[in-house]
C-alpha positions in Angstrom: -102.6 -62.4 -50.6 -98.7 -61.8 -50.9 -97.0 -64.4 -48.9 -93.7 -63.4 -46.3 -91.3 -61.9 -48.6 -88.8 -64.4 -49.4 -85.9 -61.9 -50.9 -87.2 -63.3 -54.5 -90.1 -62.5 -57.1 -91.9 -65.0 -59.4 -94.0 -63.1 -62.5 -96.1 -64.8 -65.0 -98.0 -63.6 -67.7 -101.8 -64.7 -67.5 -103.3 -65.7 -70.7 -101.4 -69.0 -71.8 -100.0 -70.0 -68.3 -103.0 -69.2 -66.1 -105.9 -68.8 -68.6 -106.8 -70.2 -72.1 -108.8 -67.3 -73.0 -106.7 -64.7 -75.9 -109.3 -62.2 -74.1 -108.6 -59.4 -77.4 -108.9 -62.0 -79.6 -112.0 -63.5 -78.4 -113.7 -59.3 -78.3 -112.9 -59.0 -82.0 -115.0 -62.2 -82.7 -117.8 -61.2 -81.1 -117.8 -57.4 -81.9 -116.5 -57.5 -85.6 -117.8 -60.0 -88.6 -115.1 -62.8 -89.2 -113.0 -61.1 -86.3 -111.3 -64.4 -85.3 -109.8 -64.2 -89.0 -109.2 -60.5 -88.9 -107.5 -60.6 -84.9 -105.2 -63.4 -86.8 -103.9 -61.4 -89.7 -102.8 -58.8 -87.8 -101.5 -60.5 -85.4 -99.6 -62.3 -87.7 -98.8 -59.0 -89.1 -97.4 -57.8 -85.1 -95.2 -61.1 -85.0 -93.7 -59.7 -88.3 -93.0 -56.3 -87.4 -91.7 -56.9 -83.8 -89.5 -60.2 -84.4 -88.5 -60.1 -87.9 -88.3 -56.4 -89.1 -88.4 -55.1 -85.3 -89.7 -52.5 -86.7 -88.0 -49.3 -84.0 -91.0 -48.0 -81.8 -93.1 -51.4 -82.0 -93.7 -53.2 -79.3 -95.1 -57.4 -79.6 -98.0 -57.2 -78.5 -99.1 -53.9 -80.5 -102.3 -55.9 -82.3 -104.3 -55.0 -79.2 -104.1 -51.1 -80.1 -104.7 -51.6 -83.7 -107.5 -53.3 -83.6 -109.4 -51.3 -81.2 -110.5 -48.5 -84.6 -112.0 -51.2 -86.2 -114.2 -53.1 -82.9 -114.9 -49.1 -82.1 -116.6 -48.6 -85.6 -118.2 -52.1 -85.0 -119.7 -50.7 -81.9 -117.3 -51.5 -78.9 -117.5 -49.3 -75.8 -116.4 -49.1 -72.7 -119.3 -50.8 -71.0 -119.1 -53.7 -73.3 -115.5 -54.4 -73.1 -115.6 -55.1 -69.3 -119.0 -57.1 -69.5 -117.6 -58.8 -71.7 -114.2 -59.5 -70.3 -115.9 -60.7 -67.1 -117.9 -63.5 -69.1 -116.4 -66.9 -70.3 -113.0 -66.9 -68.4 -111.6 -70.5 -69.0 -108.8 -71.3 -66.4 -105.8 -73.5 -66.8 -106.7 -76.4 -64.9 -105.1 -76.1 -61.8 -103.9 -72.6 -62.0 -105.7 -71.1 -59.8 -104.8 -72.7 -56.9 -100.9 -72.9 -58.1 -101.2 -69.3 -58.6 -102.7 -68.8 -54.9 -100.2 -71.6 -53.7 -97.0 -69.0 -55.2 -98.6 -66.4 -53.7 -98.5 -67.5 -50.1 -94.9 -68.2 -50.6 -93.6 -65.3 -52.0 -94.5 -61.8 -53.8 -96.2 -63.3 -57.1 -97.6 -60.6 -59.9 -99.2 -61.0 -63.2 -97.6 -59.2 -66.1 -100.4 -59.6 -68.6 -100.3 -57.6 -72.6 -104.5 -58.1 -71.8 -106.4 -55.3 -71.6 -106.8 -54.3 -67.7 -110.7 -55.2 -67.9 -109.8 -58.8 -68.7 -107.3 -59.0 -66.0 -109.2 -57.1 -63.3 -112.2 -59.8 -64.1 -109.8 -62.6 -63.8 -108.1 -61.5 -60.3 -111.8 -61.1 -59.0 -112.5 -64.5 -59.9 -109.5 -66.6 -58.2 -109.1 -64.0 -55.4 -105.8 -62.5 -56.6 -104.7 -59.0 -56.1 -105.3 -56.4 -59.3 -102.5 -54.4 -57.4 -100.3 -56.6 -58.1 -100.5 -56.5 -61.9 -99.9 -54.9 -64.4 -101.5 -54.9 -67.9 -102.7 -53.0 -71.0 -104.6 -49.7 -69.6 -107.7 -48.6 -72.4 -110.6 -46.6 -71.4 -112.7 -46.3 -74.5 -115.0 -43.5 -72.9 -112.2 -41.3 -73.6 -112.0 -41.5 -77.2 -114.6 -41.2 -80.2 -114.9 -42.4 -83.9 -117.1 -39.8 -85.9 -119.8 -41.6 -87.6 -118.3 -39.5 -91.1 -115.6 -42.9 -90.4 -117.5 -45.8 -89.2 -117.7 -47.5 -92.8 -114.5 -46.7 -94.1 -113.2 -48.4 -90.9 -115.3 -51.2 -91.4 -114.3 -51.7 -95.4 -110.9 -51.8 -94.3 -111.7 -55.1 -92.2 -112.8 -56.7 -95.5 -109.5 -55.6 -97.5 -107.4 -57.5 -94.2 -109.5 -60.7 -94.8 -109.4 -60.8 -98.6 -105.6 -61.7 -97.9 -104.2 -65.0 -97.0 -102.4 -65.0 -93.5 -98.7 -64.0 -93.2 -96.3 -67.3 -93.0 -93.4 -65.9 -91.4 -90.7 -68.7 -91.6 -88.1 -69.9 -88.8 -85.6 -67.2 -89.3 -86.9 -65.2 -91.2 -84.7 -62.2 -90.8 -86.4 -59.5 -93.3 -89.2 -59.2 -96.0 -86.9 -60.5 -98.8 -87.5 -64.0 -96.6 -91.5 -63.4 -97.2 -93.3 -64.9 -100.2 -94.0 -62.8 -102.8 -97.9 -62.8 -102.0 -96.8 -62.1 -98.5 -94.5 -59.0 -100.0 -97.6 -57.5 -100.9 -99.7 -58.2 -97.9 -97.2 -56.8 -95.6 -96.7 -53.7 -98.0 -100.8 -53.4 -97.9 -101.2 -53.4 -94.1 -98.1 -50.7 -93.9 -99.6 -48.6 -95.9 -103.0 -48.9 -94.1 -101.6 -48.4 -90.5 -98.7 -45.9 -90.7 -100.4 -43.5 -93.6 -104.1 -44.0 -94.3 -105.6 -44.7 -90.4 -103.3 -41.9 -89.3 -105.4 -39.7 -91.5 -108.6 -40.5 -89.1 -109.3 -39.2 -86.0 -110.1 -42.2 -84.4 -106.6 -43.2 -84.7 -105.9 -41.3 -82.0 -106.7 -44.4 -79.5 -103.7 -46.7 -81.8 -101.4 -43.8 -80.3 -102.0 -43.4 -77.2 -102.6 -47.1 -75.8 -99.6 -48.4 -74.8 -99.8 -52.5 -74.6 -97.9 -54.3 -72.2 -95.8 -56.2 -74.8 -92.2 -56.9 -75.6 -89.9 -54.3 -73.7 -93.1 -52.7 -71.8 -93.0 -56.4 -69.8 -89.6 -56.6 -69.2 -90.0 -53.3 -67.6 -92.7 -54.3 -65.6 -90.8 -56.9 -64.4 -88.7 -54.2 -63.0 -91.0 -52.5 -61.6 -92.4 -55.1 -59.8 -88.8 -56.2 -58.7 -88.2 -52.9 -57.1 -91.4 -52.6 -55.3 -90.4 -55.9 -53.5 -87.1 -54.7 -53.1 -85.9 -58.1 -55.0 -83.1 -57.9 -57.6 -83.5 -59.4 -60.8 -81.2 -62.2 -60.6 -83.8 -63.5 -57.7 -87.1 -63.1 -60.4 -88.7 -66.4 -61.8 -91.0 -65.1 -65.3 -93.6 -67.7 -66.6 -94.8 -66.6 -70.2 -95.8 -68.7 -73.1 -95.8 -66.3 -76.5 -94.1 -63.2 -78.9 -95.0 -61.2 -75.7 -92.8 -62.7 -73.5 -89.5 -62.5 -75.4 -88.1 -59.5 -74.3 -89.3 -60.2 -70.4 -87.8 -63.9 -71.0 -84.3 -61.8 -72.5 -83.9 -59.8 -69.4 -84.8 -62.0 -66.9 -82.1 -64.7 -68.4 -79.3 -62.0 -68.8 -80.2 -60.4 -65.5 -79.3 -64.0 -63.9 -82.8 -65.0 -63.4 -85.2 -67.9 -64.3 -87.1 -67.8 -67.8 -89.7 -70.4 -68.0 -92.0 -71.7 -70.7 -95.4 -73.0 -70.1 -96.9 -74.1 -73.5 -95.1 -71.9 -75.3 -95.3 -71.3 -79.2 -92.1 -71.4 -81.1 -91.1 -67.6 -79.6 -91.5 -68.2 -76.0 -89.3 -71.8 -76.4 -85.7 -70.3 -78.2 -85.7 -67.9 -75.7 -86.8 -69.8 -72.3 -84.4 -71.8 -69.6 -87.3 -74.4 -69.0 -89.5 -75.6 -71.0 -93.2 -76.8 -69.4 -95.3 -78.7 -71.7 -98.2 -79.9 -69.8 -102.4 -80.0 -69.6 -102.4 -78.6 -66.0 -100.2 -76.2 -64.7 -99.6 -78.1 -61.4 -95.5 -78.6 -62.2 -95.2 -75.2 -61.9 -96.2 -74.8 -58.2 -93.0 -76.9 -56.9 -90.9 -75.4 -59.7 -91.6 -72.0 -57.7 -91.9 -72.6 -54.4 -88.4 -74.2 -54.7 -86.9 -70.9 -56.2 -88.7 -68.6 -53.7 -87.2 -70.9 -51.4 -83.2 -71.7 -52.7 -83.4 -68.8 -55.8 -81.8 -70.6 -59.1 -79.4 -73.1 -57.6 -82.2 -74.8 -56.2 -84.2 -75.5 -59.4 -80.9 -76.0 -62.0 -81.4 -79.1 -63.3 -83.8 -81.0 -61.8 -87.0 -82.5 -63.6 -90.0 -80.3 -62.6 -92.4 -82.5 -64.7 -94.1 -83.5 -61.9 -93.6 -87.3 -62.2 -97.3 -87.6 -63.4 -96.6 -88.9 -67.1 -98.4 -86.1 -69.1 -96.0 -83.5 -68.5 -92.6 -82.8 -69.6 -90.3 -80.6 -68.6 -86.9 -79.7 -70.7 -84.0 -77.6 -69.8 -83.4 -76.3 -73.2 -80.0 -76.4 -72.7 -79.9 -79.7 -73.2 -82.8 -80.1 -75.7 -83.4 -81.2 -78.8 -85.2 -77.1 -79.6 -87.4 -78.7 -82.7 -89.0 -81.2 -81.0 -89.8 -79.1 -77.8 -91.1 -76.5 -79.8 -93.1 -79.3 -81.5 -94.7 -81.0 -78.4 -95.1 -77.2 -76.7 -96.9 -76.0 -79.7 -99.1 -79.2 -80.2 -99.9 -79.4 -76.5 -100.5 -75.4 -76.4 -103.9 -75.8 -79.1 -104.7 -79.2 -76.8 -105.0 -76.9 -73.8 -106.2 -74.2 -75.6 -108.2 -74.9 -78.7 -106.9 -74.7 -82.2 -108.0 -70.8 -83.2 -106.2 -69.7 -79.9 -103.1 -71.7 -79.8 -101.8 -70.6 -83.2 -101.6 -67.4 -82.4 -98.0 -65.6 -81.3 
């Protein structure tokens, strides 16, 4: 599907700027009671660690390993994960065919945080290549949760849930910046997932999935790059979330193009451009004029696609709160509330 190599790479990740599915997010409400509540909280919980505390060793993104103890003791396997990954994907409108229209320019890949089942599923269904991505490799077949720990993995998702969400505030720097409440909710979940869980062996699947979040993207992104044999200053990255922030940080320093499409508050402060639309047709001219001219050609023009439901803002010269205002509002528009208030 790879078009003629143009000397230049766009990336995106999937979920946000291709799908509206949160694939992990949508498995913990159907495997685990209230797991739409319970995927929140700790993914609140991963936006703390890996933005605020950046806590060393943690990667955004790292929800999707510590959740899978507690949809294993709720009967998750293997089998299930992939059926179920393969049922309900919700596309972008328009994204499937901008995503096949990049591809016949230029090398495009997916850099996804999903779980490879859900990404694999997706590339089947819009006729894009699962070579070229690259994504969060599990294979529950190889681990095992003893049944002596099933229902003290499943209490703990009640102990998560009897707590009110995290609010992290806008530069928040530390936990000092935390409420009090939130002090103790974030001193709870530490001490459930760096002593007690270690204690089980079922934790054993938390340490050796490795999600493809934070730095793991931006070196993706490299990888990627140096298949094609394109440098990074010549690599356009779409992403939209916590995720993206280190891929977005590399790609801008490396003299590349960082874009937002619908991003939440994290994917905006860090982007170059800022999409904010209900179809993701103003990113197909966006890239097929930097596989075509590279950066130059895109620097400063208005990619909003002249239909009059789209914006888009080199931040630059924005106005960052109220981007980050019409992003986020438009984000649970195209999404759905439950999905689009999630880092």
């Amino acid at each position: 599907m790879s078009g003629q190599s143009s000397g230049r790479l766009y990336c995106t990740d999937l979920e946000g700027p291709v799908t509206k599915n949160d694939n992990a997010a949508e498995l913990a409400s159907a495997i685990i009671p209230d797991g739409g509540e319970f995927f929140r909280r700790v993914s609140l919980y991963d936006d703390y660690l890996a933005e605020v505390v950046q806590m060393p060793g943690y990667r955004a993104g790292d929800t999707l390993r510590l959740i899978l103890p507690f949809m294993m003791a709720h009967g998750l396997t293997q089998e299930r994960m992939r059926e179920f990954s393969a049922e309900g994907i919700l596309m972008v409108p328009g994204a499937d065919q901008v995503l096949r229209g990049i591809a016949e320019r230029g090398p495009a890949y997916i850099i996804s945080t999903s779980y490879c089942q859900y990404v694999r599923a997706v590339c089947g269904a819009i006729g894009f290549p699962p070579s070229q991505s690259f994504c969060t490799k599990v294979d529950l077949s190889d681990f095992d949760i003893p049944e002596s720990e099933v229902g003290a993995v499943r209490e703990q998702v009640g102990r998560i849930l009897a707590r009110d969400p995290i609010d992290i505030p806008a530069g928040a720097q530390g936990i000092d910046d935390l409420s009090p409440e939130d002090q103790a909710t974030v001193e709870d979940l530490d001490l459930l997932f760096w002593e007690e869980m270690p204690e089980l062996s079922v934790y054993m699947v938390v340490e050796e999935v490795r999600p493809i979040g934070g730095p793991e993207k931006a070196t993706s992104i490299r990888r990627a790059a140096e298949r094609e044999g394109v440098p990074m200053d010549q690599v356009m990255y779409v992403g939209d979330s916590i995720t993206d922030v280190d891929a977005f940080r590399t790609v801008r320093r490396e003299g590349g193009i960082a874009v937002s499409f619908n991003g939440n508050r994290w994917a905006v402060e860090e982007a170059d451009l800022a999409i904010v639309s209900p179809r993701a047709d103003p990113v197909l001219p966006l890239a097929t004029a930097f596989l075509a001219g590279g950066r130059d050609s895109v620097m400063g023009r208005n990619w909003s696609g002249g239909t009059g439901d789209a914006i888009a803002v080199w931040m630059t010269e924005a106005d960052v709160e109220e981007v980050v205002s019409r992003s986020e509002a438009e984000r649970k528009q195209v999404r759905g509330e439950e999905i689009g208030r999630l880092g």
